[in-house]
N, C-alpha and C positions, 0 to 999 in steps of 0.2 A: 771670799769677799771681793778679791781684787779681779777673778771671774767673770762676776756677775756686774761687776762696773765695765770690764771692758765689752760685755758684753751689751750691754743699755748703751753704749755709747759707740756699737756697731751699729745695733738698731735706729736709733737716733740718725746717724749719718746716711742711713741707706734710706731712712724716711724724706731727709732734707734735700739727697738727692733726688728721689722720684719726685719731689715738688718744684725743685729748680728746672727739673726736665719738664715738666709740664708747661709752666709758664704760665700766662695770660691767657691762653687759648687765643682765637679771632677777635680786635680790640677793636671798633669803630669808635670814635671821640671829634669833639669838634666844637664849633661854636654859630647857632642858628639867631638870629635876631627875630623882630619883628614875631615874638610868641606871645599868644595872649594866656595860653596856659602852662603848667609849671611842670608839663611833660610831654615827652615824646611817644608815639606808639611805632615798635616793629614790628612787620609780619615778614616770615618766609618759611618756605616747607619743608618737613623734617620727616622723609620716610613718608612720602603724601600724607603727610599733617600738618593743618595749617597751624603755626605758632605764633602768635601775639604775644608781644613782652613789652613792658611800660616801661619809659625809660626817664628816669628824673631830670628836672632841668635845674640848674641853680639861676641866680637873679640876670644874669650876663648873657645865659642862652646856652652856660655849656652843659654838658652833658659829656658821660662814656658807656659804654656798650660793651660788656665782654659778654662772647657768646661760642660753645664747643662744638663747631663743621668739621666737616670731614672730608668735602670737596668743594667746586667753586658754587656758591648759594649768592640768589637774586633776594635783598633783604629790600623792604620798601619801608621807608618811615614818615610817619604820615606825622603832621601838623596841624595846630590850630585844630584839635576833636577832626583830622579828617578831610579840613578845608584843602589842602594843598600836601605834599610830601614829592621825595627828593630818593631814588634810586639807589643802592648800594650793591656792588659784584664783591663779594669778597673771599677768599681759599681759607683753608685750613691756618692758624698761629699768622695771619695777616694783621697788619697795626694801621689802619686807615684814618685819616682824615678828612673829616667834611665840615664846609666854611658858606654861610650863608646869609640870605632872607628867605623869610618862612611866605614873603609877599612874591617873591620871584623866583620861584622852585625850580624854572629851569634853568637860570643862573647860579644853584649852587653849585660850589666844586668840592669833588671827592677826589683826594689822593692816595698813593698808596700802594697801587699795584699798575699792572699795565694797560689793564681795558678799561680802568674808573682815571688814570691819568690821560690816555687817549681822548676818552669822551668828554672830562673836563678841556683839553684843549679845542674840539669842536666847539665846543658851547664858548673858549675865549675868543674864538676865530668868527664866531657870528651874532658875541654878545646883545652887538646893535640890533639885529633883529632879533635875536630874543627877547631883548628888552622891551620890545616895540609889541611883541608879541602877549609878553605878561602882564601890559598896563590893559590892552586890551581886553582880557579876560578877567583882572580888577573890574574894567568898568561895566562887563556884563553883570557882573557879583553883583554891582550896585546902583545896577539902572532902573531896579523896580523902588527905589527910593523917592524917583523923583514924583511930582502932583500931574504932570501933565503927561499922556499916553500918546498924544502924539509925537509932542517931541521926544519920549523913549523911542519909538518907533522906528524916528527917519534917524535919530541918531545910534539906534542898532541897526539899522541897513546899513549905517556907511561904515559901521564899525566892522561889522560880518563881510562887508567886501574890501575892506583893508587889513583884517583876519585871513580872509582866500588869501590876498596878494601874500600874505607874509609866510603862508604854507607852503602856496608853489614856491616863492623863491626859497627856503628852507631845505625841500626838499628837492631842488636842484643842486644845493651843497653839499647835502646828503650824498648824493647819488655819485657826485664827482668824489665825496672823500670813499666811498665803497669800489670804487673803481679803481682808484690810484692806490686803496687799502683792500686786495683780496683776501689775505690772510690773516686779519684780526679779527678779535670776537670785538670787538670797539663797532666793525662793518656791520657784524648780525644784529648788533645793537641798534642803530641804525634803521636797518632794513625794518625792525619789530618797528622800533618809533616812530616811521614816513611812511611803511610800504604795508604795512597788515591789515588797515583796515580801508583799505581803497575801495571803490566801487566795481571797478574791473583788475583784473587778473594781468594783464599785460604788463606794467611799470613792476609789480614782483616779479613776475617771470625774469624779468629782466634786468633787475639787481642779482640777484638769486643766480643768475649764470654768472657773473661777474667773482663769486666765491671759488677759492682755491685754496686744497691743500689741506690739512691735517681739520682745521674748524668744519668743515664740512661733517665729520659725523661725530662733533659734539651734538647734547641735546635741545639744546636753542636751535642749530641748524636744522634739525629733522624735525623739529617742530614747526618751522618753517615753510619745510619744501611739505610737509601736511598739509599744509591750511592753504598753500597756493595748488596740488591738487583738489580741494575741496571747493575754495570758491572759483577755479575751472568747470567746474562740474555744473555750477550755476550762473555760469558766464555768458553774457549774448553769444548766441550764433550756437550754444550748447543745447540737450534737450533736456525740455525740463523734466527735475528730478521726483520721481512719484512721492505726492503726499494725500494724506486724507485729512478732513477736518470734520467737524461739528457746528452747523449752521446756528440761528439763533433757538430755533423752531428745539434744535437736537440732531438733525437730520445730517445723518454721514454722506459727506462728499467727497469726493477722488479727485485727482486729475484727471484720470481719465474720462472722466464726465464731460471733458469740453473738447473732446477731439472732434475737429472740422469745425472749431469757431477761432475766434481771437476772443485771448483772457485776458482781462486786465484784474491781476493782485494790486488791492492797494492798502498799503498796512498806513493803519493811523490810530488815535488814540479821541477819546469821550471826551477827551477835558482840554486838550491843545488847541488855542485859539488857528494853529496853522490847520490843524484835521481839519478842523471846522469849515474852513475855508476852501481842505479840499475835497470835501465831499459836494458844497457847494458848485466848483468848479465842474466837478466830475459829475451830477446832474445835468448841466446844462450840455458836456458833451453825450453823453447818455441821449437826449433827445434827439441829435443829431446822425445817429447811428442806428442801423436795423438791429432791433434787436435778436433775429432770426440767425446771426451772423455774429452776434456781440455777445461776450456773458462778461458782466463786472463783479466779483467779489473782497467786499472787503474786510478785512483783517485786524479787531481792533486791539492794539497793545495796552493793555490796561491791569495794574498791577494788585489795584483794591476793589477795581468793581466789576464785578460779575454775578449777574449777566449785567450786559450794557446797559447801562440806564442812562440813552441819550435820546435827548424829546424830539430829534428829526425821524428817528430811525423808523419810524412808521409809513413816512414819504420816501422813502430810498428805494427804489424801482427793482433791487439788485439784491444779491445772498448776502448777510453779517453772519461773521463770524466772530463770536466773541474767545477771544483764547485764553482762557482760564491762567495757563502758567506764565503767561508776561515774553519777556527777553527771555528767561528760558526754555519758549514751545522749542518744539521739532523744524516747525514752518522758517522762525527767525532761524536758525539756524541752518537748516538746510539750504536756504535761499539767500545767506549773507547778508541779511538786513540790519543795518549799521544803524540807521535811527529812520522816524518817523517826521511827517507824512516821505512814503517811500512809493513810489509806482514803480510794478514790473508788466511789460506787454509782452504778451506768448501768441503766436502766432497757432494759424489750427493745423500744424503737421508735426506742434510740439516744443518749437523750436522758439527760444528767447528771443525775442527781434528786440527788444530796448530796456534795458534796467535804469530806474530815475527817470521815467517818461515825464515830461511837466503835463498835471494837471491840464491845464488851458492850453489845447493842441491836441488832445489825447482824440479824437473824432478827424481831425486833420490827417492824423498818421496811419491810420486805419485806413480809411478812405482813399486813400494814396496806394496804399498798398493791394487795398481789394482794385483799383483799376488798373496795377498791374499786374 
């Protein structure tokens, strides 16, 4: 008898220990305000699967997160159903804390470890322009509220160029902390936030040289220097990269259909009061151009409707292409197209001469260039 007790009460011990050894696994915890609903969503990848996990809020905002990693994982927790979320790096049995508003997501702060302490101290270091930054994008959310479309308007033009203003300077702080910082994953962090979805390839290449040292072949860094080969490849002065499409007709077209003209791609969308305006634009320079010498095709991003169903497209002197799979064709990708209305002009030996040509000027630049 006395055995079999000490024996239950080996078992016992060596159970209490494997669970004291375990722990809490990876702890995120915190407290987010400004929620309208009574939980959190996280995602991040497990073995490339994407993982969604709901995370309860109480009345205050707080919330905990235990979740079982096994290396460093990029968790993102999204807010308000979706509206807004707030970043998380966290390792294996890590205890983090995250402190916020759910109104100014790039003002929360995540502690904890050393690249979510890092990057909370950027964000204390140029709170004033973030701040400046997140009322802004508030008042995007809620400029279709108002009755009068004009004053939406002028008061999104001035909002959109004191948005620019507050990027470039953003990502000149950027640029200085990845510089003075070669060797943190805080710098790649960085680089992904200012430098990934740029137009041109040049300002990456050149944070991207600025890395030193052991972070270089982590998987964010080679993920990195990926995608700055890639949109090389579709960089002015590059040749452009072969694709085929499906006209409105059905009719397969190449790139190399237009060797020995000037192309102008111009991706836009059926329903965007901007498309609208540039396809307008892009007729009138269309008239001004041989057409012997010119070939325009446009490219429309359109998520629900196919084929196009737009009442101009019968007057459009030029190929549509309607692309069925949206943001995820070939074409957007291929050609780093970041949003809509977008102009690319390809010269006729192949060669990208302008990405973002403006509409009004597109016949000016051409024209220039055939006289010389």
């Amino acid at each position: 008898m006395s055995r079999l007790f000490i024996g239950i009460i080996i078992c016992v011990s060596i159970l209490l220990t494997i669970t004291c050894s375990r722990g809490d696994g990876t702890v995120i915890k915190g407290e987010i305000t400004s929620l309208d609903y009574p939980y959190l969503l996280a995602t991040y990848l497990s073995s490339d699967t994407l993982v969604i996990d709901t995370i309860p809020v109480n009345s205050t905002g707080g919330f905990s997160y235990n979740v079982d990693i096994d290396s460093l994982t990029t968790f993102t927790i999204y807010m308000n159903h979706y509206e807004s979320a707030a970043v998380v790096y966290a390792d294996k049995n890590q205890k983090l804390k995250v402190v916020g508003d759910a109104k100014l997501p790039d003002l929360i702060r995540v502690n904890g470890n050393e690249i979510n302490d890092d990057l909370t101290l950027f964000k204390k270091q140029n709170q004033d322009l973030l701040k400046q930054r997140g009322q802004l994008l508030f008042n995007f959310n809620i400029s279709g509220d108002s009755d009068s479309i004009q004053f939406n308007t002028l008061n999104r033009n001035d909002d959109i160029a004191s948005m620019n203003l507050l990027n470039h300077e953003l990502t000149l702080r950027a640029e200085e902390y990845i510089r003075e910082n070669p060797t943190k994953l805080s710098s790649l962090v960085l680089i992904s936030n200012f430098f990934m979805n740029s137009d041109t390839p040049l300002a990456l290449e050149r944070v991207l040289g600025y890395i030193e040292g052991d972070i270089k072949e982590t998987r964010i860094a080679k993920r990195l220097y990926a995608y700055s080969e890639k949109v090389n490849r579709s960089a002015e002065g590059a040749i452009i990269p072969y694709f085929q499409l499906h006209d409105l007709k059905g009719d397969t077209i190449n790139s190399y259909d237009y060797k020995g003209k000037y192309l102008l791609l111009s991706f836009v969308s059926s329903s965007g009061i901007e498309s609208r305006e540039t396809i307008e634009l892009l007729k009138n320079e269309y008239e001004k151009l041989d057409s012997s010498k010119v070939e325009f095709v446009s490219v429309y991003i359109d998520s629900d409707i196919y084929p196009v169903d737009y009442p101009q497209q019968d007057s459009i002197p030029w190929t549509i292409v309607p692309e069925k799979r949206s943001w995820g064709s070939d074409i957007v990708d291929l050609l780093n197209v970041q949003y809509i209305p977008f102009n690319i002009l390809v010269k006729p030996d192949g060669v990208i001469m302008e990405r973002n040509v403006p509409s009004q000027g597109v016949a000016e630049v051409i024209n220039k260039s055939l006289d010389n």
